[in-house]
C-alpha positions in Angstrom: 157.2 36.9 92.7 155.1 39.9 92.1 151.4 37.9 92.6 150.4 35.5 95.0 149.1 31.6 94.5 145.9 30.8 94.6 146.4 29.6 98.4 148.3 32.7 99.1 145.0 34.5 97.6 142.5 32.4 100.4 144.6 33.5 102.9 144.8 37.3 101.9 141.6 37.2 101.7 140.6 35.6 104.8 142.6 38.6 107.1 141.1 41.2 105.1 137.5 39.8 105.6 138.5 39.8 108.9 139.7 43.7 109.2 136.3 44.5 107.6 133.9 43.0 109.6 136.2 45.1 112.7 135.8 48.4 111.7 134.5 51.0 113.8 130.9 51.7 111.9 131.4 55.4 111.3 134.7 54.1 109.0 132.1 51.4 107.7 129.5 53.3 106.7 131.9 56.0 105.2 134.1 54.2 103.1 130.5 52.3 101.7 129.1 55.7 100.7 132.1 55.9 98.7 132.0 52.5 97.3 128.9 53.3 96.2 129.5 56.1 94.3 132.4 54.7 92.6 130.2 51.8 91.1 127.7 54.8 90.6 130.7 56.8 88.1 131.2 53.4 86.4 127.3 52.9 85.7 126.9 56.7 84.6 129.8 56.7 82.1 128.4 53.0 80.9 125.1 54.9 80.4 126.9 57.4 78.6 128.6 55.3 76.3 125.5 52.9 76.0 123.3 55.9 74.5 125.3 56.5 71.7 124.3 55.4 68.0 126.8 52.3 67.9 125.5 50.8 71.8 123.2 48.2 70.5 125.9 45.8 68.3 128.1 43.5 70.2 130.7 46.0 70.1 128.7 48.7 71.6 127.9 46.1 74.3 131.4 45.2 74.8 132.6 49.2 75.3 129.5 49.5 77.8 131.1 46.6 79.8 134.3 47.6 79.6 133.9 51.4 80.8 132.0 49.9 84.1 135.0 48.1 85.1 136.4 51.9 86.3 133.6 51.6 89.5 135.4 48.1 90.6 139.1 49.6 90.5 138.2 52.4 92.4 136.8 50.2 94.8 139.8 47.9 95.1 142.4 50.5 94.6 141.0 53.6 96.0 140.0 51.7 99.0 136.0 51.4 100.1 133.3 49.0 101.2 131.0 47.5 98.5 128.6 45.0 99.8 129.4 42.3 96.3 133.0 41.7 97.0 132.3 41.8 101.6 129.9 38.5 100.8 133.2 36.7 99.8 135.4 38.6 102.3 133.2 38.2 105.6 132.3 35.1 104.6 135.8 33.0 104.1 136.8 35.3 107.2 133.8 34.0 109.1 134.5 30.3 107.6 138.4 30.1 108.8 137.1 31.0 112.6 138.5 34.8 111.6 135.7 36.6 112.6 132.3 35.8 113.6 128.8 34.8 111.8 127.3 38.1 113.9 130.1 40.1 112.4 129.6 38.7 108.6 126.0 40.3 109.0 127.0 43.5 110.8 129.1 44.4 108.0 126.7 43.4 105.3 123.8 45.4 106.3 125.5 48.6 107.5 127.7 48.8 103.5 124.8 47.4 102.1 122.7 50.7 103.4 126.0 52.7 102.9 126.5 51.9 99.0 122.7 53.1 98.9 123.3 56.2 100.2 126.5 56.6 97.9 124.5 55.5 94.7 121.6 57.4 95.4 124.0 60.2 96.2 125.3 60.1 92.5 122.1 59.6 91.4 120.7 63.0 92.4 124.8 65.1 91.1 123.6 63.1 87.9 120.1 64.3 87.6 120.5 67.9 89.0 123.8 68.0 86.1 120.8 68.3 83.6 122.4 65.0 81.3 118.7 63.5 81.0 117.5 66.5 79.4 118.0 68.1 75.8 118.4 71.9 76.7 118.6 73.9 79.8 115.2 73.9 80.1 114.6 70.2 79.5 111.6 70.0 76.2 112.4 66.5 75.7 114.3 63.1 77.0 118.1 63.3 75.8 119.4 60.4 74.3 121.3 59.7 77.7 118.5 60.2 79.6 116.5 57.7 77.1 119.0 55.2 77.8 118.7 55.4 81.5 115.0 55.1 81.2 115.5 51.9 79.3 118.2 50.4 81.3 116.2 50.6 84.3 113.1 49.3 82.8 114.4 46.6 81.4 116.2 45.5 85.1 112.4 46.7 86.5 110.7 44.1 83.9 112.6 40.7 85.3 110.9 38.3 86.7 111.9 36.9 90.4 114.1 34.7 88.9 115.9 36.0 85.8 117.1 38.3 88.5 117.9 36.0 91.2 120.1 33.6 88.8 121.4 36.4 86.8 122.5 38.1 90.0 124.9 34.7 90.9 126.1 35.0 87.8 127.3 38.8 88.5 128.6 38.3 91.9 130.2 35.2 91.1 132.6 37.5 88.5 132.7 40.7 90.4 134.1 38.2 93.6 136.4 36.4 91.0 138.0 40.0 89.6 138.8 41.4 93.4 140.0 37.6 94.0 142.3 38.2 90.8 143.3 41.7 91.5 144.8 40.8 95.5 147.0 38.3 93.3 148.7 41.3 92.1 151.1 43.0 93.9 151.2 46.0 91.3 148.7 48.5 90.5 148.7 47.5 86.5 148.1 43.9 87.8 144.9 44.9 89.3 143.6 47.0 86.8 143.9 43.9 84.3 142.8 41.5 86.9 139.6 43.6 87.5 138.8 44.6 84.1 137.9 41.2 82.0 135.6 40.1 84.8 134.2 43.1 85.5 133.5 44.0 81.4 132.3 39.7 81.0 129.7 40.6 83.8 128.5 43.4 82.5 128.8 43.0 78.9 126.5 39.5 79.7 123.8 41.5 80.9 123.9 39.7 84.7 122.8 42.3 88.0 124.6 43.3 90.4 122.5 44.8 93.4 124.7 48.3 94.2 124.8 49.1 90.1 121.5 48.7 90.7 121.1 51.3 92.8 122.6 53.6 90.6 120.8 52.3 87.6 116.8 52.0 88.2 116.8 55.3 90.9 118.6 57.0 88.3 115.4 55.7 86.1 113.1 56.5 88.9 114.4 60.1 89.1 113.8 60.8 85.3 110.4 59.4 85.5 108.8 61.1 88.3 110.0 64.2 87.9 109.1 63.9 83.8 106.4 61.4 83.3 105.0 63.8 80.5 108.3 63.7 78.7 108.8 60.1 79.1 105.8 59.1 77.8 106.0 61.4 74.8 109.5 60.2 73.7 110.0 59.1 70.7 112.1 57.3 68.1 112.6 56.9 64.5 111.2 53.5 63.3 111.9 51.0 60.7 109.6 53.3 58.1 110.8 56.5 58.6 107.9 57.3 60.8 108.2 58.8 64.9 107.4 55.9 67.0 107.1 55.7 71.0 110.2 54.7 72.9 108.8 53.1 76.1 105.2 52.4 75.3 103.7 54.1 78.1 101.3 56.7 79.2 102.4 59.5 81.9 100.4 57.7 84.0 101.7 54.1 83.8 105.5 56.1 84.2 104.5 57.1 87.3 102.7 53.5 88.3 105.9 51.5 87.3 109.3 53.8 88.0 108.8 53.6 92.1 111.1 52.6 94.7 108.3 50.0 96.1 108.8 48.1 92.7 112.8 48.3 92.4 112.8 46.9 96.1 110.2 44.0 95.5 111.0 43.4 91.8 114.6 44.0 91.9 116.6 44.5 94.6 115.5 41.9 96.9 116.2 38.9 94.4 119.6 40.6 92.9 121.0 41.0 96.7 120.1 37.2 97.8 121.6 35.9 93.9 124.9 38.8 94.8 125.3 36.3 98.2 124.9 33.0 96.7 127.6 33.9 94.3 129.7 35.4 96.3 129.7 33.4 99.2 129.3 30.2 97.9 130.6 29.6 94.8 133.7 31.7 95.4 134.2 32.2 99.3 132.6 28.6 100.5 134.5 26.7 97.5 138.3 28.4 98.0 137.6 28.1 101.6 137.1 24.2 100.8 140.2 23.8 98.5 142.8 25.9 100.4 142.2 26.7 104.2 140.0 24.1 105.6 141.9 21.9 108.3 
């Protein structure tokens, strides 16, 4: 057979959480820089696509989820370290006696600071490439640029929980597509295995904490470096007439795009909801099914 059962899967899975929390840290950290720039390229081109005229139907929606699933199969094919899919690795690993509790948390914390480095990384090719700006000389917000802004804001304006429970969600999916993709033993196989997953998490609006950190310091970037154009950007309203986009003066841009409030507001509750998914309601429960004695 060219895939693997579901039992086959737990125990594939198992070894390979196993191998991760093992590697020397230089490797570690390396191959999670990476990861997180190859989520960063999917967020960026779903940016992309998301700030042209069509993004806000459902099928606008549905291309903006589908063109993020390229981040993922980097990841899984490419090879790299992303924190999401390591809480289901390390933790069936660290379940079936594979590898320790001390190593599950070694491994998170060193690719969870990696993929931070690798998104912010992105982040700054992005800006410095000028896409935010209309002209060489930036005079205004581009429409890609806008659409950052507003993606971040909106992931910025969550409360503690709509980011918590919408981050299980996300994690839950993003386990469940590299779960699906080691089925395959073909590279087509993993492509489609990572792809309706990938494009149903996204395309539902859930979080996932290393998008994130593409996403809002993308945001942050814009803002701090603009606050003058963000606030005066504008829109064309229902009458005809030039209305603000974000509702906000320079100084309130300033106030609200910071790293202090994508830590507190954000990050914190999307990374704890990415673990709960991930290593409970896919690691903990196939653990259960297929490899507990």
């Amino acid at each position: 057979m060219n895939f693997l059962t579901p039992a086959e899967i737990a125990v594939a899975t198992a070894n390979a959480g196993k191998a991760k929390c093992e590697l020397p840290i230089i490797k570690m950290f390396v191959l999670g820089i990476l990861a997180g720039v190859y989520i960063g390229f999917g967020a960026n081109l779903a940016t992309k696509i998301g700030s042209m005229a069509a993004s806000d139907t459902s099928g606008g929606q549905f291309l903006f989820g589908a063109v993020f699933s390229v981040g993922l199969m980097l990841v899984v094919i490419a090879g790299s370290e992303l924190f999401t899919g390591n809480c289901m690795f390390c933790c069936i690993s660290s379940l079936n006696g594979q590898s320790s509790w001390g190593g599950l948390l070694y491994n998170w914390v060193v690719v969870f600071l990696a993929n931070f480095v690798g998104s912010v990384l992105l982040v700054y090719i992005i800006f410095y490439g000028g896409f935010w700006g209309d002209g060489a000389v930036a005079t205004a917000i581009s429409a890609h640029g806008i659409k950052a802004l507003g993606i971040a804001k909106a992931k910025l304006s969550l409360t503690w929980g709509q980011a918590f429970f919408r981050a299980i969600g996300c994690n839950w999916l993003v386990c469940l597509a590299v779960w699906v993709a080691l089925a395959s033993k073909e590279i087509i196989g993993k492509i489609f295995g990572i792809f309706f997953p990938i494009m149903a998490f996204v395309s539902s609006g859930f979080e996932h904490s290393v998008a994130n950190m593409f996403f809002i310091p993308m945001g942050i970037t814009i803002a701090q470096n603009n606050p003058e154009l963000v606030a005066a950007a504008t829109k064309v309203g229902a009458d005809g007439t030039a209305v603000s986009v974000f509702n906000m003066t320079a100084d309130q841009v300033t106030a609200f795009f910071t790293y202090g409030n994508f830590i507190t507001a954000n990050l914190i509750p999307v990374t704890l909801g990415n673990i709960v998914g991930g290593s409970i309601f896919v690691a903990m429960f196939y653990w259960f099914i297929y490899l507990k004695k």
